[in-house]
N, C-alpha and C positions, 0 to 999 in steps of 0.2 A: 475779492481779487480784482485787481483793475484791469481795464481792456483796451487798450490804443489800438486807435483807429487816425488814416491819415488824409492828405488832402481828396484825394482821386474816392475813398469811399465816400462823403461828405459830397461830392458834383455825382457821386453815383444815386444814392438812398438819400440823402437829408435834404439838400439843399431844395431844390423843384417841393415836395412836399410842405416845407415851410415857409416857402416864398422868401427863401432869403437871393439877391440876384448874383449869381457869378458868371465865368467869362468861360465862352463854348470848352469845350473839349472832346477829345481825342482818343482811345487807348492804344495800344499797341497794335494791337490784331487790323488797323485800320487802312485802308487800301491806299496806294499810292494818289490815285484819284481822287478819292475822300479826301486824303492830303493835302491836293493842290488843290481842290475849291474852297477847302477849310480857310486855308492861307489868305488866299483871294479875298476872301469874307473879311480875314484879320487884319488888310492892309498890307501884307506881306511878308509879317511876322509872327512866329511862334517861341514859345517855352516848352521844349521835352524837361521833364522831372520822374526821377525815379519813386517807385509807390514802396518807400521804405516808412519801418516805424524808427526815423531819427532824426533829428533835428537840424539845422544847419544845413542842408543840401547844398544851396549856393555857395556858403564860405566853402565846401569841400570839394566845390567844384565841377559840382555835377548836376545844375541846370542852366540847360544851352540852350542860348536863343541860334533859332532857325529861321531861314526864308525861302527854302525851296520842298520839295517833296522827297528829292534823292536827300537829301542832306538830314531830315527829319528823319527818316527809314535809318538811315544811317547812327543816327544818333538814340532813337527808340532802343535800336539793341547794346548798344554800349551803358545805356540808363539801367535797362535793364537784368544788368551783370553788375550794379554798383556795389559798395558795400561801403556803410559810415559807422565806425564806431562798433564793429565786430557787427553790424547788422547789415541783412543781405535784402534786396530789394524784391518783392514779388514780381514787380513789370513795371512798364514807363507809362506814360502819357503824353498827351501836346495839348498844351494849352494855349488859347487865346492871349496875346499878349496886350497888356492894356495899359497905354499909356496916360498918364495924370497928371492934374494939377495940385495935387492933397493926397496925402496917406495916413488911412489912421490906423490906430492899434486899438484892439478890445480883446479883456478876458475875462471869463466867469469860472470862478471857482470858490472852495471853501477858503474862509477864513477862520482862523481861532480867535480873534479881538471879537468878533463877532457871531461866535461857533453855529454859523451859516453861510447861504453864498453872499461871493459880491463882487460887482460889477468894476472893472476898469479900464478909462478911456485916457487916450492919449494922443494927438495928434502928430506926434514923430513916429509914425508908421513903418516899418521895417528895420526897427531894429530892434534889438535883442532889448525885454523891457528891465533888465537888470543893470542895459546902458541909460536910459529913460532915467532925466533926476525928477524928483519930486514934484517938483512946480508947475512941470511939463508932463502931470498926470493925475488922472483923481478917481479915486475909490469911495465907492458907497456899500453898504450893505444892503441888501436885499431881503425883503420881508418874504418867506416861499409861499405865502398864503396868498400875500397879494400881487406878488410878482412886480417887474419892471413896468413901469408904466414910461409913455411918450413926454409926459412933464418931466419924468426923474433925471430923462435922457439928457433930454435939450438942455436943464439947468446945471447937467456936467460941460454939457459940451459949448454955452456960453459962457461959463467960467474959465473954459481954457484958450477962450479967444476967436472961434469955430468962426466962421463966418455964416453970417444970419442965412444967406439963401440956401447955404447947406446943411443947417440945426435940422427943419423939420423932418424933411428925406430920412437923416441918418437917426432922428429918435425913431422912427416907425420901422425903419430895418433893425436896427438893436433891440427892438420887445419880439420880432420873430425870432432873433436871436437866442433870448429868453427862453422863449417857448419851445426850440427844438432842445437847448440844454435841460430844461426840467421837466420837459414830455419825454424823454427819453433815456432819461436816468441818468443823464454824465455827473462827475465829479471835478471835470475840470473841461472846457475849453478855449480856445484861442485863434482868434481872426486878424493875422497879420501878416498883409496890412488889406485892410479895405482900401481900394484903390479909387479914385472918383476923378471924372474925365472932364474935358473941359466945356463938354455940354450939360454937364449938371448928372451924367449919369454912376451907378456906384457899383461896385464890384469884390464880391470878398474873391483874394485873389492867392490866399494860401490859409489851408488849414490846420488845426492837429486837437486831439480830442482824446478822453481818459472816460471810459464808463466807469462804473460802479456793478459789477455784476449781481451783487448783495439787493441792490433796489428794485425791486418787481417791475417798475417801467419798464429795465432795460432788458426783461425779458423776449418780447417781438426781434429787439432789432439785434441781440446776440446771435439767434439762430441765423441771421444774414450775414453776419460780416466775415470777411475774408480770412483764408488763412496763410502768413505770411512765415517765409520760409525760418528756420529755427535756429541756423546756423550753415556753417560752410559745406560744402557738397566734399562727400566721401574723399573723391581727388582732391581738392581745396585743402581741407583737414590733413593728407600725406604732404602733401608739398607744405605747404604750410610748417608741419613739424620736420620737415626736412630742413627749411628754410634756416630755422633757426636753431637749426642744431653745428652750423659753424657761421664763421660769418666772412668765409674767404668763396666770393663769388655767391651771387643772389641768383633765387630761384621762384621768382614770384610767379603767381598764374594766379584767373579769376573767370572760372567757369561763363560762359555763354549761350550752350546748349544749341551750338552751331551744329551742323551735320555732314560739313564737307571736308573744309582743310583742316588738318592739325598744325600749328602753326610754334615750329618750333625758332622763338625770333630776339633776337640779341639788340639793344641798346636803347633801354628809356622811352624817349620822344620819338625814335623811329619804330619801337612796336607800337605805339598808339597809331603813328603814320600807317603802317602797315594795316593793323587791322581794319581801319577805318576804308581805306578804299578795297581790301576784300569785299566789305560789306558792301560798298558802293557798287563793286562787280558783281555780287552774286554770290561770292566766296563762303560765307556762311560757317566763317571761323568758328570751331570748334569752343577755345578757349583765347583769353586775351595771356600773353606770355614774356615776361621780362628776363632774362637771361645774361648770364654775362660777367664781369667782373674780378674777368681777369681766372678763371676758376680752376683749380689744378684735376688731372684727369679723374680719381676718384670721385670729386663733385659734380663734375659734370656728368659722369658716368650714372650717377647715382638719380642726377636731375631729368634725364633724358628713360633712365629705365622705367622712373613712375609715370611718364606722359606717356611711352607705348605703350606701358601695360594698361593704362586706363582707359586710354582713349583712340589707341590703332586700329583696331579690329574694328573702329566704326565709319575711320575716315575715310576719305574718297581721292584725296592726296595730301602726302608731306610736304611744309614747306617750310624750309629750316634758309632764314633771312633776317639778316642786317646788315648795318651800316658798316663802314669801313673801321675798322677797331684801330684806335693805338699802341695798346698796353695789351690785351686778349691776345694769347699766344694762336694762331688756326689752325693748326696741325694736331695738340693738345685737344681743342675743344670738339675736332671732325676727328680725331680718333676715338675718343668716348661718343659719339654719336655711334661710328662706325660698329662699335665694340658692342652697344645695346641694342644695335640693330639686330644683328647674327645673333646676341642670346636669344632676343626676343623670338627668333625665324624659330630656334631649336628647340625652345620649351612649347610656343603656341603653330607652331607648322606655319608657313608662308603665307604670304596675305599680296593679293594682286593691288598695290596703291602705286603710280606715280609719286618720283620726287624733284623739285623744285628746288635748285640750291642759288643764294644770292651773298656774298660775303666777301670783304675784304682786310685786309689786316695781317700783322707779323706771320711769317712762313705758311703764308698762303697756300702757295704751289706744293707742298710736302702736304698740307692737311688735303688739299682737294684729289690729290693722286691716291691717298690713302681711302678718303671716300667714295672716288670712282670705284678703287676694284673692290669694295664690299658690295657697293648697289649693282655691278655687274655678278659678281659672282653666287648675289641672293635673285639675280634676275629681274631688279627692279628697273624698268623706266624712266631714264633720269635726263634733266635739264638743267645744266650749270650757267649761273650767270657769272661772269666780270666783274671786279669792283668799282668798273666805271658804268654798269648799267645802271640807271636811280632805282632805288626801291620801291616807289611805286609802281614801276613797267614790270618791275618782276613778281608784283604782289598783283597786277591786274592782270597777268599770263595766267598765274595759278590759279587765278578767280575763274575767266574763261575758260580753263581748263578743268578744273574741278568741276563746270559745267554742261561740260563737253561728254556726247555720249560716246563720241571714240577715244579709245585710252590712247598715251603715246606707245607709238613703235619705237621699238629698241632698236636702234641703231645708230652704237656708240660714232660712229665716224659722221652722221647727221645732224644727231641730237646734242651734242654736246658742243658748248659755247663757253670759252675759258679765256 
């Protein structure tokens, strides 16, 4: 059975062991300070990447270059909530960003013309080698007895044009190559793109890699590697089949394993906004949440009962925020709020959390009258904003407030801002 393994195990276990060279890194767990001298080192810039097994990261959108250390923190935890391709990311990293003159492509694997491995180089580096024509790439087989040698390298990589003061460098990095793929039982890898700077220096600067668990080599380095999550988390999987069980008004969420606000947030590009500077304040979003779409009460109702039931009883405040809606009725969608709040209070007993309300849009004043007197009458703490506050001022209150070891005082003739 085969074992993928991705870039971040490869800078962890292979690469230092077999002298192949790549560019500093990062993991998540990594201190703000760590951060900024990291950076310092890199010229200024970073690549967060999420440590998923799937492919294409950048086309999907979800490796960001960074140049500060809030911003990288910021971005670690959003990597780390990604998901490509029904596949869910174990954690992020920041890598060294490296910039070059040259990028090349290499991969070893089996071939059937040849029912053994074999080696291919290509100097259009970063992209997908199924875009890669012919002429612009060359394949050799590989003897396993005798392995890649530095002559076999060089006379691919002068045949495809290479320039001479780069042949020797990159055949002597391509036999380590060799040697960590068949010391250690792979059945397929790929280094794209080696990156090379314009001092002469080289750099593999994305991985991805297939064991063979059947080959005794890959015995040692199976009991290592990592275990990368299987699928969607419990909440993920109900919203998820909620989602698409109509298609009038979206209900998307994507777990974060935040621990302060539950973040119940209406409109696209402004829940990304939103989340992003929680994170920036401290906020420590629960979950990332798209909501919206115009949703008649039973939907929302229905979207709003699986968030408190999953995830209330852990948050430390509610914050139900968006943008100013055009079409989203607000009275409809703060009465299904309102409505699953109170079931929620009568089936699980009350829960002391603050709430944070930020929203604008059709029959505003009827939806927020209607939400004032449930959050008063379950006794909860609450702060309304305006639809002319911006959403970032009312997502970096809830942040410092969720942070806050005094909760709010209830008093509605105070507290409230409409």
């Amino acid at each position: 059975m085969p074992v993928d393994i991705g870039e971040l195990t490869f800078l962890e276990q292979l690469a230092e062991q077999f002298d192949i060279p790549v560019p500093e890194y990062l993991t998540a767990e990594a201190s703000r300070s760590d951060i900024r001298s990291a950076l310092g080192r890199w010229g200024g810039k970073g690549l967060v990447k999420p440590d998923i097994l799937s492919g294409k990261r950048g086309k999907a959108g979800e490796v960001s270059v960074v140049t500060t250390a809030a911003e990288a923190m910021k971005k670690l935890k959003l990597a780390a909530a990604a998901e490509i391709n029904n596949r869910n990311a174990r954690t992020a990293y920041l890598v060294q960003y490296v910039p070059s003159e040259q990028e090349v492509y290499t991969a070893i694997t089996y071939d059937s013309r040849w029912l053994g491995p074999s080696f291919t180089i290509s100097l259009k580096g970063g992209v997908d080698v199924e875009e890669i024509t012919e002429e612009n790439k060359k394949t050799i087989p590989i003897d396993v007895f005798k392995g890649l040698d530095a002559y076999q390298a060089s006379n691919m990589l002068e045949s495809l044009g290479c320039p001479q003061k780069l042949i020797s460098l990159l055949s002597r990095t391509f036999v380590s190559f060799w040697d960590m793929f068949i010391t250690t039982g792979m059945r397929m890898a790929e280094i794209n793109p080696w990156r090379i700077t314009s001092d002469g220096k080289i750099y593999a600067c994305d991985f991805k890699g297939i064991f063979d668990d059947s080959n005794y080599r890959f015995g040692e380095y199976g009991r290592n590697l990592p275990e990368y999550p299987e699928g969607k988390t419990e909440f993920e999987e109900d919203m998820a089949e909620w989602d698409a069980a109509s298609h009038r008004g979206q209900a998307h969420v994507a777990d974060l394993d935040g621990k302060k606000v539950l973040p119940i947030l209406f409109g696209g590009g402004a829940s990304t906004i939103i989340i992003e500077t929680l994170l920036e304040y401290g906020g420590d979003p629960i979950f990332l949440s798209d909501f919206g779409g115009n949703p008649p009460y039973e939907r929302m109702y229905g979207t709003i009962e699986r968030c408190l039931r999953h995830k209330l009883q852990d948050a430390s405040l509610l914050l139900i925020l968006g943008g100013k809606a055009n079409n989203t009725l607000i009275d409809v969608t703060f009465q299904a709020i309102a409505d699953a709040l109170r079931d929620f209070f009568e089936r699980n007993g009350p829960v002391e959390v603050p709430v944070v309300v930020g929203r604008g849009g059709p029959r505003l004043i009827q939806g927020v009258l209607t939400l004032q007197k449930t959050l008063e009458d379950l006794k909860l703490p609450y702060v309304i904003f305006g639809p002319d506050t911006p959403i970032t001022l009312v997502a970096e209150y809830a942040a410092r407030l969720a942070n806050s070891a005094e909760r709010l005082s209830f008093d509605p003739a105070h507290d409230k801002q409409e």
